[in-house]
C-alpha positions in Angstrom: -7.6 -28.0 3.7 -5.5 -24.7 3.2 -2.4 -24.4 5.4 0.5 -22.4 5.6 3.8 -23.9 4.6 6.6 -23.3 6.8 9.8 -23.9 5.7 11.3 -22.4 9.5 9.8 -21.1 12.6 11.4 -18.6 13.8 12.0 -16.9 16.9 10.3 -14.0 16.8 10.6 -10.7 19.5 6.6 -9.1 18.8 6.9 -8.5 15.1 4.9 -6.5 12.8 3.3 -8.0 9.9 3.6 -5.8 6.9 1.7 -7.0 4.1 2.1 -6.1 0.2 0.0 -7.3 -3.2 0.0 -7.3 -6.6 -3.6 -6.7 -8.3 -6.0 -3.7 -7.8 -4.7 -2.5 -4.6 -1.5 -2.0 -6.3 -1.8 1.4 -8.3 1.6 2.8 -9.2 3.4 -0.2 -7.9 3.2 1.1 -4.3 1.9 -2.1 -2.5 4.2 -4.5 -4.4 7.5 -2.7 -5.0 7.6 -0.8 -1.4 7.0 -4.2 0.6 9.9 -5.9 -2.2 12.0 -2.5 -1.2 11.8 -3.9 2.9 12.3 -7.1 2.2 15.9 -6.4 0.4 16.6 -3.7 2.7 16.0 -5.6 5.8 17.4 -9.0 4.1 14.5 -10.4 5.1 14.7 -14.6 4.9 11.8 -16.4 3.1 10.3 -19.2 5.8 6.8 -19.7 4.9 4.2 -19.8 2.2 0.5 -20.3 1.3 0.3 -23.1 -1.4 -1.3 -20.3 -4.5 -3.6 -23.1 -5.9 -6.1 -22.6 -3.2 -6.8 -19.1 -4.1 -5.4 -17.9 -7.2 -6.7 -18.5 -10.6 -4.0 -19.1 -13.2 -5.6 -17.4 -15.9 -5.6 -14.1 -14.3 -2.0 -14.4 -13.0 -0.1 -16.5 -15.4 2.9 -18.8 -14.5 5.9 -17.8 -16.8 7.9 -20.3 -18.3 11.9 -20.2 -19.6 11.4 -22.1 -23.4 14.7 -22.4 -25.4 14.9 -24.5 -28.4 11.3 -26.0 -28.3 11.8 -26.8 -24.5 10.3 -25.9 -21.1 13.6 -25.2 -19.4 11.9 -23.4 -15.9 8.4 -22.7 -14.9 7.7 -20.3 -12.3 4.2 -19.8 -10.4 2.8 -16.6 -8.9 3.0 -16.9 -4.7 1.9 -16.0 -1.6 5.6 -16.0 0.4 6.5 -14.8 4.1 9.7 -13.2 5.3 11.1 -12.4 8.3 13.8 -9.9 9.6 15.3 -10.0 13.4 15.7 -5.9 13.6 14.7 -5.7 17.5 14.2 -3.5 19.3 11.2 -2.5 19.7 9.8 -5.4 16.8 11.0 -8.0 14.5 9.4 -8.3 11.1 7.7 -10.2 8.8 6.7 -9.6 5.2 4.3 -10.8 2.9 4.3 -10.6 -0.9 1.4 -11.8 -2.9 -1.2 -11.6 -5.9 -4.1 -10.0 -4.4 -6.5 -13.3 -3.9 -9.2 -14.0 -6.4 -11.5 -15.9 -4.3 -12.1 -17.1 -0.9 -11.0 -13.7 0.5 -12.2 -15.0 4.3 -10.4 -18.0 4.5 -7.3 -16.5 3.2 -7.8 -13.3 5.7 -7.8 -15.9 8.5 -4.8 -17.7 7.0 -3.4 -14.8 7.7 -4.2 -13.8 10.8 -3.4 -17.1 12.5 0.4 -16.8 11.1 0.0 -13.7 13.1 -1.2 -15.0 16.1 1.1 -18.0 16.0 4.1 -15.6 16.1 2.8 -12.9 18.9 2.3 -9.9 16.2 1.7 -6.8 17.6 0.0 -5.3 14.9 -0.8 -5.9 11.0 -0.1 -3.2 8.5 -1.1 -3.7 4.7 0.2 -1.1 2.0 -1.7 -0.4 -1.0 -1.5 2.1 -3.5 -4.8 4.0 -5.7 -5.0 6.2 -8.3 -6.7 9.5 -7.9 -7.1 12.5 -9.9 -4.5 14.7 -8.0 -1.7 16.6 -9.3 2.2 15.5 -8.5 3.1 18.9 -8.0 1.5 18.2 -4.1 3.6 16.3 -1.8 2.1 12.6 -1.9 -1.0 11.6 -0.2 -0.8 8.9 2.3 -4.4 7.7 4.1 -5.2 4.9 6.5 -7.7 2.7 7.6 -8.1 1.4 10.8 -9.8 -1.5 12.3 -9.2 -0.1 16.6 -10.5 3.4 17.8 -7.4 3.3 19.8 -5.2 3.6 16.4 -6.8 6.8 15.5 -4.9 9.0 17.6 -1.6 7.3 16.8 -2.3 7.8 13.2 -3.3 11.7 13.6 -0.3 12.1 15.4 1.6 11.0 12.5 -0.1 13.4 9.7 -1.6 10.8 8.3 -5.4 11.4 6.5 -8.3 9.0 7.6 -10.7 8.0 4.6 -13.3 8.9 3.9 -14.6 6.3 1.4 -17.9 4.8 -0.4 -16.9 2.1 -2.9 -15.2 -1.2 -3.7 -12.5 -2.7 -1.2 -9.7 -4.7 -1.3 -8.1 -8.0 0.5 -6.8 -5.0 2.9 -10.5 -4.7 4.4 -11.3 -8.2 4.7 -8.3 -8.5 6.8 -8.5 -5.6 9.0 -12.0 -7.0 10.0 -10.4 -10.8 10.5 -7.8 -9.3 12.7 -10.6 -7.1 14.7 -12.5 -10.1 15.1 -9.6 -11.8 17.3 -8.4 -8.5 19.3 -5.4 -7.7 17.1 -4.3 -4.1 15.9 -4.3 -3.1 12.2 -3.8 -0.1 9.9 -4.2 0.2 5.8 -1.9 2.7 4.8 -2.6 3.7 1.0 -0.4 6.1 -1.1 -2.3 8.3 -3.7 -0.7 8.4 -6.8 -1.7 11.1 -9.8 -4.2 8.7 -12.6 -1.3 10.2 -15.7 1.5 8.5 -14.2 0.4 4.9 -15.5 3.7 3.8 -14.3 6.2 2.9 -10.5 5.6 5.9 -8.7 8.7 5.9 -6.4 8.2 8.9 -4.7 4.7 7.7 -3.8 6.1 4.7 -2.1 8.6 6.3 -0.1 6.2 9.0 1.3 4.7 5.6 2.4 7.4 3.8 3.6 8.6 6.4 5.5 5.1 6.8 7.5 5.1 3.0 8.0 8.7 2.7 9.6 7.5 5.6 11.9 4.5 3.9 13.0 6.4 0.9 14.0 9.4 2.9 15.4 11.8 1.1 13.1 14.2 3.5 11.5 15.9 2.8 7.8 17.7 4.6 5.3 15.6 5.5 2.9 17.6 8.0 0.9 18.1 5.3 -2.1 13.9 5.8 -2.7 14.2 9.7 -2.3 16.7 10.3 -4.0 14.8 7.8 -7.2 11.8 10.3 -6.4 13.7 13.3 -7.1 14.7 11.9 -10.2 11.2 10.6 -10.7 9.7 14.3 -10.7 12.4 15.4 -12.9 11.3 13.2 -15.3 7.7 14.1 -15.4 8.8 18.0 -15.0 10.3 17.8 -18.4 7.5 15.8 -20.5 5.1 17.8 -18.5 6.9 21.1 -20.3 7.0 19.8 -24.0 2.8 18.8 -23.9 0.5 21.6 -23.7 -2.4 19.7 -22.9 -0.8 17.9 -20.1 -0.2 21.4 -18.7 -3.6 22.5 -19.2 -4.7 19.3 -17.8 -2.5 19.6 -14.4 -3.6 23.1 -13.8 -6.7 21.9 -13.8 -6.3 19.6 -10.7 -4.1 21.8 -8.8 -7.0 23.9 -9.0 -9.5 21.3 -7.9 -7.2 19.4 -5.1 -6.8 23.5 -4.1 -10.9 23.6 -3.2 -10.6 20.2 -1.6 -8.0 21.3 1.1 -9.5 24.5 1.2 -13.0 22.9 2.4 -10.9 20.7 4.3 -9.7 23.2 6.5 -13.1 25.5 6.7 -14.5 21.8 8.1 -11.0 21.9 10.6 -12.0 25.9 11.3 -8.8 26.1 13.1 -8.6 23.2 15.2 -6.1 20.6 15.8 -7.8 17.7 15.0 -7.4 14.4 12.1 -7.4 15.1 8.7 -9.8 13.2 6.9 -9.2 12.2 3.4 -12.6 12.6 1.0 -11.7 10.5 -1.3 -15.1 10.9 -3.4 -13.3 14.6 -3.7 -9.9 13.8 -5.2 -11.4 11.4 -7.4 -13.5 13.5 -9.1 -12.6 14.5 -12.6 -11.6 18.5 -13.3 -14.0 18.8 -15.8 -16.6 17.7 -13.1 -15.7 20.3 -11.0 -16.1 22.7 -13.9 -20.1 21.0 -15.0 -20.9 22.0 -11.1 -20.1 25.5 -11.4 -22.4 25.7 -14.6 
């Protein structure tokens, strides 16, 4: 029978439950690296964890072993580990990091949400990160899923786009629906990260981050991450300049993510009201755009 491990039980004042994984729903690093990024800043104490056996397959996320001389000095498995922070008021926290599951995705949902109920959480948030075919010359995109009509004003409020989307989903969907079933709040917050930047999108993450701490009206300093991200676009300024065809290539999308926000706002005509991200429209190539108008 799976369980959850608990090496402590806290005392907990109404945390939040931010959630983070490895895998497909991890584009640029986002998920994984801006939930690791909380964890250390918060110094966030490991007290629980979900034994990986029961879900993970090891030929898809390898142990690593330490071999010196001919011998296995260490072996180390992949995990699903909880943390928690004492940062009230107005919540205490607790982290997850984790492979995305390869099976079983209901019974691990559930796992989850019973660590949640056990501890009084007052609302899940998962972070995930895609790739879409947007420029980085745009400030990042941030989008969120909800699982409670009540959340949608909260998140408008906050600037952040509601998806639009048509396609295969991640762990993040089976849980929102698990924690839905039971009465409990939960948003998917998702950085969009430019498809030529195969690589930790820092500035991504903290556009992120910095929408999740404001949700949960938790303030951090955050300056380390922006001030990465400066050096981040820096970086991709100057190989951007010495390749032609990367130029030509960006132009392209500004010009395409132009026409998205344009129709965006002719839907808007004016009004104050959610932006909704299409993400069938971002993820469409330039040189579909340019077979259209053919």
């Amino acid at each position: 029978m799976e369980e959850i491990i608990y090496l402590e039980i806290p005392s907990l004042d109404e945390p939040c439950l931010i959630l983070g994984f490895d895998g497909w729903p991890n584009a640029a690093e986002i998920s994984s690296y801006g939930v690791l990024h909380l964890i250390e800043k918060f110094e966030a104490k490991r007290f629980a964890f979900i034994p990986i056996e029961n879900f993970c397959q090891y030929s898809a996320s390898r142990p690593v072993a330490n071999i010196k001389g001919g011998k296995v000095q260490d072996l180390k498995f992949p995990g699903y580990h909880f943390y928690y922070s004492k940062c009230s008021p107005p919540h205490d926290l607790i982290f997850f990091h984790g492979a995305e599951p390869h099976f079983r995705w209901s019974a691990f949902a559930n796992l989850i949400v019973n660590l949640a109920e056990r501890f009084n959480v007052s609302e899940i948030f998962t972070v995930g990160g895609t790739y879409d075919y947007i420029p980085h010359t745009v400030p990042p995109v941030v989008s969120a899923v909800f699982n409670h009509d009540e959340l949608k004003e909260e998140l408008v409020r906050e600037g952040v786009g509601l998806t639009e989307y048509n396609g295969p989903i991640s762990i993040h969907t089976f849980i929102l629906e698990a924690a839905k079933k039971r009465g409990m709040k939960a948003i998917s917050l998702w950085g969009h990260a430019p498809h030529y930047l195969q690589t930790r999108n820092v500035k991504a993450t903290c556009s992120v981050l910095k929408r999740l701490l404001h949700l949960m009206g938790i303030e951090a300093d955050l300056s380390d991450l922006e001030m990465a991200g400066d050096y981040f676009e820096q970086q991709i300024s100057q190989l951007v300049e010495r390749d032609p065809k990367l130029r030509e290539m960006i132009s392209k999308l500004e010009e395409a993510y132009r026409k998205a926000e344009s129709s965006e706002l002719s839907r808007r005509n004016g009004k104050k009201e959610e932006k909704v991200i299409y993400m069938q429209a971002f993820l469409k190539r330039p040189e579909d755009e340019e077979k259209n108008e053919d």
